[in-house]
DRENTOR-677667 format. One record per residue (C-alpha): x, y, z. Coordinates in steps of 0.001 Angstrom, whole numbers. Example, Ala and Ser with C-alpha at 12.3 -4.5 7.8 and 13.67 -1.06 7.14 Angstrom:
// residues 2
((12300; -4500; 7800))
((13670; -1060; 7140))
END
This chain:
// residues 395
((3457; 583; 25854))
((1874; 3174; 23400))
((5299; 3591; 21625))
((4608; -532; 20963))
((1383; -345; 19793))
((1897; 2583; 17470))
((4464; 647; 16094))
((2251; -2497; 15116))
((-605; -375; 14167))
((2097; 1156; 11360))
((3544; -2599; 10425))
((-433; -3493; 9687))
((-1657; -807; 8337))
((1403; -699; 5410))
((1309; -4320; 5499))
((-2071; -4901; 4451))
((-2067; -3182; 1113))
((1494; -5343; 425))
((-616; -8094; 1398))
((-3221; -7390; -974))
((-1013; -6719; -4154))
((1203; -9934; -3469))
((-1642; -12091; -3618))
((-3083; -10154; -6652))
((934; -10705; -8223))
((952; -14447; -7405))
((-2507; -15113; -8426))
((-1603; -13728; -12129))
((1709; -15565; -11974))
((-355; -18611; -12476))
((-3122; -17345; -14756))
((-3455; -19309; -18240))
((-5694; -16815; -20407))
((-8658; -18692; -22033))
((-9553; -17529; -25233))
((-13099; -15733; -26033))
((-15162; -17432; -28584))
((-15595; -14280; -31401))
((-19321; -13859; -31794))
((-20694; -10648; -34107))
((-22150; -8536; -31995))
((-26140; -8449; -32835))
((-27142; -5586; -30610))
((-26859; -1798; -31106))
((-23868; 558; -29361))
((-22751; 3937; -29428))
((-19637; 5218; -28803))
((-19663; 8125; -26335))
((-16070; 9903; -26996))
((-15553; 12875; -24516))
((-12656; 15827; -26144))
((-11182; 18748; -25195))
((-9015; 20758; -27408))
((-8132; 17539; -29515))
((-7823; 18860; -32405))
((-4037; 17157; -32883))
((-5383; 13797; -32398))
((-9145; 13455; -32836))
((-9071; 13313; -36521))
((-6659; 10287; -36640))
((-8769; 8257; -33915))
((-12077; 8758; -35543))
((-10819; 7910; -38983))
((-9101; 4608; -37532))
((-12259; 3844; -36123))
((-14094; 4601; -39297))
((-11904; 2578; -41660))
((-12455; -237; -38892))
((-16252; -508; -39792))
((-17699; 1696; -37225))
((-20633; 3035; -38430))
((-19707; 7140; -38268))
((-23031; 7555; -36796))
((-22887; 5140; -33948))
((-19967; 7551; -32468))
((-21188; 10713; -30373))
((-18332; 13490; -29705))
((-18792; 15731; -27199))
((-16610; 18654; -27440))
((-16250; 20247; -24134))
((-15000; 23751; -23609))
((-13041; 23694; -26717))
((-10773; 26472; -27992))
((-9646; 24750; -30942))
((-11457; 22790; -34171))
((-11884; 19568; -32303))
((-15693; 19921; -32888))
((-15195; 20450; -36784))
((-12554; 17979; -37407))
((-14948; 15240; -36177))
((-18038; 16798; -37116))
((-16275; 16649; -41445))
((-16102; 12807; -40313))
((-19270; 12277; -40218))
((-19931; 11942; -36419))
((-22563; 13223; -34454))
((-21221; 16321; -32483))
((-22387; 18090; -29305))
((-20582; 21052; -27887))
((-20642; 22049; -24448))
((-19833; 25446; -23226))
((-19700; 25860; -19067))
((-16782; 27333; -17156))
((-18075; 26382; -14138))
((-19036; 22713; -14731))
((-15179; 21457; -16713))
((-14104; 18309; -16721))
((-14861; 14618; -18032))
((-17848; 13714; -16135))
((-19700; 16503; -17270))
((-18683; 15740; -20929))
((-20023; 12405; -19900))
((-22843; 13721; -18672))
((-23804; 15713; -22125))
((-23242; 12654; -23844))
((-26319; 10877; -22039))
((-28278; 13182; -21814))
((-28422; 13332; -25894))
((-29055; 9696; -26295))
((-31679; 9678; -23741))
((-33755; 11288; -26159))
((-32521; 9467; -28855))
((-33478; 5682; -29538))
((-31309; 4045; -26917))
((-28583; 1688; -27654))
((-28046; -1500; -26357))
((-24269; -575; -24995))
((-22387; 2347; -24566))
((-18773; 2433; -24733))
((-16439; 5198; -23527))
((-13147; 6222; -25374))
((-10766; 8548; -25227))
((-10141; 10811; -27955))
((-6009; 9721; -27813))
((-6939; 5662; -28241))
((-6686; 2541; -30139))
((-8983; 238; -30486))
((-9524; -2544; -33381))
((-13118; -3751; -35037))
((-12528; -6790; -32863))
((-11668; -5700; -29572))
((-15250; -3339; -30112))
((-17225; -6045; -31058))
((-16100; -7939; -28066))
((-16411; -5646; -25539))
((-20253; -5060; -26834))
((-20391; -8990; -26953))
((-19225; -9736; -23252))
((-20989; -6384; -22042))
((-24603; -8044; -23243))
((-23290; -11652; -22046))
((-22340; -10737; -18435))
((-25644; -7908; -18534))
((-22843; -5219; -16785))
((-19820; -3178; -17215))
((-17031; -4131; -19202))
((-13415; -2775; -18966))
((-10762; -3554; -21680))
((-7191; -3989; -20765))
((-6371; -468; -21137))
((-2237; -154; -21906))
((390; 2218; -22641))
((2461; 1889; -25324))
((6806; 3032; -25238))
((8604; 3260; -28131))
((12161; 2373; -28513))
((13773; 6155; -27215))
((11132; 5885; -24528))
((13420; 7202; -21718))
((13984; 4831; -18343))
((10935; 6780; -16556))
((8876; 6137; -18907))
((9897; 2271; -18748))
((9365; 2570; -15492))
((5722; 4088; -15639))
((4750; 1348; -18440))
((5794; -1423; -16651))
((3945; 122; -13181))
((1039; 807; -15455))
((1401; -3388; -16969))
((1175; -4151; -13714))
((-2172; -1618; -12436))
((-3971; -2343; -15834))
((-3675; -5860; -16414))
((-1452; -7878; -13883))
((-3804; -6577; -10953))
((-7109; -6944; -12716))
((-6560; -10642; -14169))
((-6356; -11344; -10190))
((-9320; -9511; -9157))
((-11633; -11190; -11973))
((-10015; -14288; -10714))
((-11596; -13509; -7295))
((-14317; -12585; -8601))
((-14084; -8740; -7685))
((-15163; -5895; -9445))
((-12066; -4594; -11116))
((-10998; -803; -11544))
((-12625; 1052; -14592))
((-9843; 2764; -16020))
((-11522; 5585; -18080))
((-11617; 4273; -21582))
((-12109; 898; -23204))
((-15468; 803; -20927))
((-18776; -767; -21989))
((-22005; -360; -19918))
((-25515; -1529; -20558))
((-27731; 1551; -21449))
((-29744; 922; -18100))
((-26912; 596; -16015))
((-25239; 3927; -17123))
((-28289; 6054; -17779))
((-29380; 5028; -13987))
((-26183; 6613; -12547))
((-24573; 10450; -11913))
((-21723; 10824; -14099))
((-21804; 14624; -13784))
((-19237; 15649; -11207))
((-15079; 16740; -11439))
((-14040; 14033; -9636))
((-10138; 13883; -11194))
((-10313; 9844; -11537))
((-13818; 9965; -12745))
((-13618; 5785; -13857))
((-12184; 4854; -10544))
((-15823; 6709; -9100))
((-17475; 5281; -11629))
((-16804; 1581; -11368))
((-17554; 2089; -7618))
((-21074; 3730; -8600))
((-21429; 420; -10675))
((-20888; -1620; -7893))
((-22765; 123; -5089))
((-25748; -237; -7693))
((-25198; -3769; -8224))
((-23207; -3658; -11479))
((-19840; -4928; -10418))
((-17346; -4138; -13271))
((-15415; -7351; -15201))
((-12339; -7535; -16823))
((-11896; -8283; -20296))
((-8344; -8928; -20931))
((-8754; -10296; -24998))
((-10300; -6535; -25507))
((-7190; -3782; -26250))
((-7357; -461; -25967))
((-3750; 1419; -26482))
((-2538; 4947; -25831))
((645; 6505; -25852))
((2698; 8311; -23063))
((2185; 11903; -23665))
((6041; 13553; -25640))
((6505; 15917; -23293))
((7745; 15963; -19891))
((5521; 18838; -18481))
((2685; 16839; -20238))
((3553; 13769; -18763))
((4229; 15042; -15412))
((610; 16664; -15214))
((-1100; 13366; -16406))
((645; 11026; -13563))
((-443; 14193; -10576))
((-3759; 13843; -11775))
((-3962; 9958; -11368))
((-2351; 9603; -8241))
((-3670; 13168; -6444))
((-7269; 11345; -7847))
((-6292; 7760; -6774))
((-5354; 8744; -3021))
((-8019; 11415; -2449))
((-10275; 7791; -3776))
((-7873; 6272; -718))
((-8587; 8610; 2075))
((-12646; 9193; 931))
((-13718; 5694; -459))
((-12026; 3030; 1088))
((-13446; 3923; 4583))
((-17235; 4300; 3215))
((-16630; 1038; 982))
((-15678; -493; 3948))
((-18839; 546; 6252))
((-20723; -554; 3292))
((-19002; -4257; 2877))
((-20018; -4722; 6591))
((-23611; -3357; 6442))
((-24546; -5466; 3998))
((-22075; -8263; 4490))
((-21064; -8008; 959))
((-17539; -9369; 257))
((-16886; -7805; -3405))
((-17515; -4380; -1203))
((-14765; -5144; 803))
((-12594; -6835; -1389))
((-13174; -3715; -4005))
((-11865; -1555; -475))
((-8737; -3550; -315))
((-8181; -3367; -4151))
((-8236; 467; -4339))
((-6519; 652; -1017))
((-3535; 97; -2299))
((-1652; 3069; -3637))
((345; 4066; -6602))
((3243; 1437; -6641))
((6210; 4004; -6178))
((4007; 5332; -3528))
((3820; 1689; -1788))
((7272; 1203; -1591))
((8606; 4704; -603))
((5901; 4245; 2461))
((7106; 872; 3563))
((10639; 1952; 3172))
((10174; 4883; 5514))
((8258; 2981; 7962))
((10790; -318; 8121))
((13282; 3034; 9026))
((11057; 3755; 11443))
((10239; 916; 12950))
((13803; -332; 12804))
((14526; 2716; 15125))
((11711; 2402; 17313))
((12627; -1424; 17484))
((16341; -447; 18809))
((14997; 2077; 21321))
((12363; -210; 22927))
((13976; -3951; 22248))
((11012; -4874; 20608))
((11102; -5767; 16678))
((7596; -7474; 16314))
((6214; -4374; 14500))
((9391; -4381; 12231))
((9260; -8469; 11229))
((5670; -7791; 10216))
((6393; -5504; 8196))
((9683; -6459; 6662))
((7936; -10801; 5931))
((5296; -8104; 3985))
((7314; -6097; 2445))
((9836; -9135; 1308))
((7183; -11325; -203))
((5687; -8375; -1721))
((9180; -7393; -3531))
((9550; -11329; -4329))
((6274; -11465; -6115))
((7039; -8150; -7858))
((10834; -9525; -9909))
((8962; -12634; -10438))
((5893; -10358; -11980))
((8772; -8649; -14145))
((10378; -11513; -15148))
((7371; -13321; -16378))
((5609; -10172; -18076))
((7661; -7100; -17827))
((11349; -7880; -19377))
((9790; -6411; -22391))
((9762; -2969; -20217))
((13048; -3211; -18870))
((15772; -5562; -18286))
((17687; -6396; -14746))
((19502; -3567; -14164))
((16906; -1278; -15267))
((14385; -2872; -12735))
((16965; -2092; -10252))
((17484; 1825; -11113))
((13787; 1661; -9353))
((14356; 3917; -6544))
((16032; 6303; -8900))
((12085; 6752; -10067))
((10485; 6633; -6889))
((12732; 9276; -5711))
((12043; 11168; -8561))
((8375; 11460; -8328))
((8469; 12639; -4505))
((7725; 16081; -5741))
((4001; 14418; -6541))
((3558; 13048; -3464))
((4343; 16024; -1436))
((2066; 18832; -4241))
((-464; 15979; -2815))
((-287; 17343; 1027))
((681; 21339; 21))
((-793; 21504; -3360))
((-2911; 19004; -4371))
((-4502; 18600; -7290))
((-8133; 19223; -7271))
((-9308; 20216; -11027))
((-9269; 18077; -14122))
((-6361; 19202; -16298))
((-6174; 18468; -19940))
((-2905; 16545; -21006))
((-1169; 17835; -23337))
((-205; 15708; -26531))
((2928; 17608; -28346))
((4329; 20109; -28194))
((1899; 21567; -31270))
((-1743; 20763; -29263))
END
């Protein structure tokens, strides 16, 4: 009897989040992008650009910005903790410069956190926008984040994406078609639904009101994921902007890269497991549905993560199924998991074949297994600090 309903409990509890990403896949599978009229932006904004030991990379972002028609003044760097130049290679550029000094307080929200606190003595702008010292972003996509950011009066997130070369190796394949899929398949849904989406940490625009009015300064490890649920507790739900680009690149090294992906996903499922339930209380209290929805949205974990779950519980199940002569728990489960895996080849085959090709797509596992080692630092060692990525093998 227990055994039994143990056993469905398991089939809906991994079946809900499959749920949730197959309709977000199939939703995007039939999503014709509409294009946004290009209006000059007639407001003022200010670039708030958090760095830590950037010295390898700063320069080449702020001058691309720069030579783009950003104003050098309209950027603010905050140069937190660093060991390096970072604060005199932007501050030759032009730029206005704050460094921050605190051993105790490290981390991106309380770069964040400087950053505001300047410009609420200064004249405040219109629109903030948050980058990343290691991004792309065009004259255009700018003035069109500013531009929607004023038009929808809330927060704005680009489509944040990864770029792979042509040596990228298969995991990184792997991780940019995963990250296709997080970034931009998922969110085109969610807007869809009319959801707040996922802030993704750069590429964001904010009225001044809406961020001055809210706590940035904390060491929460997926500081945009807290943020965008800030925004939405306050009343700000965040939108999706998919004509506005933002690109970074995979970090060169595999230590590098390997620290970057523990961060998001340690960040992403402590989100899970401290989030989700509150969100949910929330949604019901106030019988708001983007509250809920938003719960479902970031209740679904990493994508390798996902699938290595309902894997090991359809084993599970399978067994417990055998032993009691029961396998309700196990066809819930498996219709979930095989519409889910459905959805996913058709999501690669209409927007990920750029990423990798059939047989690639198939060497899957071969990832999933690979990245087990995250997964199980999460339970023994988790990651709890924010940890600088490192860029090459010279930063």
């Amino acid at each position: 009897m227990w055994v039994n309903v143990i056993s469905v409990c398991v089939a809906v509890v991994l079946s809900i989040p499959l749920l949730m990403i197959s309709i977000e896949l199939l939703i995007s599978l039939f999503y014709k992008a509409e294009s946004e009229e290009a209006l000059a932006f007639q407001g003022s904004y200010k670039i708030l650009m958090p760095a830590h030991n950037e010295s390898e990379i700063i320069g080449k972002t702020l001058t691309d910005l720069i030579q783009s028609s950003v104003v050098a003044d309209s950027i603010v760097v905050v140069a937190d903790n660093c060991t390096d130049d970072t604060a005199e290679i932007a501050r030759n550029l032009g730029v206005t410069v704050l460094e921050r000094f605190n051993d105790e307080h490290r981390g991106k929200g309380y770069a964040l956190d400087c950053g505001l606190s300047y410009l609420k003595n200064q004249s405040a702008p219109d629109v903030i926008i948050i980058l990343d010292s290691d991004c792309q972003i065009s004259a255009e996509s700018l003035n069109l984040l500013a531009c929607s950011c004023v038009k929808e009066d809330g927060p704005i997130q680009a489509l944040y994406l990864m770029r792979h070369g042509l040596k990228a190796s298969l995991k990184q394949r792997v991780a940019g078609f995963a990250w296709l899929v997080k970034n931009k398949i998922r969110p085109i849904a969610v807007n869809e639904l009319g959801l707040p989406v996922t802030l993704t940490g750069t590429g964001m625009a904010f009225p001044w009101y809406v961020i001055a009015d809210i706590n940035v300064a904390h060491d929460n490890i997926v500081e945009d994921m807290q943020l965008g649920i800030d925004c939405t507790l306050k009343g700000y739900p965040p939108i999706f902007c998919e004509q506005a680009v933002v690109y970074s690149d995979f970090p060169e090294q595999k230590t590098a890269e390997k620290t970057q992906r523990t961060r998001w996903e340690h960040g992403h499922l402590l989100t899970i497991i401290q989030q989700v339930p509150a969100l949910l209380k929330q949604a019901l209290l106030k019988r708001d549905w983007r509250l809920f929805g938003l719960a479902l949205d970031i209740g679904v974990p990493p994508l390798s993560l996902l699938v290595l779950l309902s894997l090991v519980g359809l084993a599970l199940l399978a067994a417990s199924g055998f032993w009691l002569g029961s396998y309700i728990a196990l066809m819930l489960l498996l219709s979930s998991f095989t519409i889910f895996a459905i959805l996913l080849v058709a999501t690669w085959w209409k927007f990920g074949r750029d990423y990798l090709t059939l047989k690639e797509l198939c060497s899957i596992p071969i990832y999933i297994v690979s990245k087990l080692s995250v997964y199980t630092a999460f339970i023994f060692k988790r990651q709890k600090k924010w940890v600088r990525t490192e860029r090459n093998k010279n930063s």
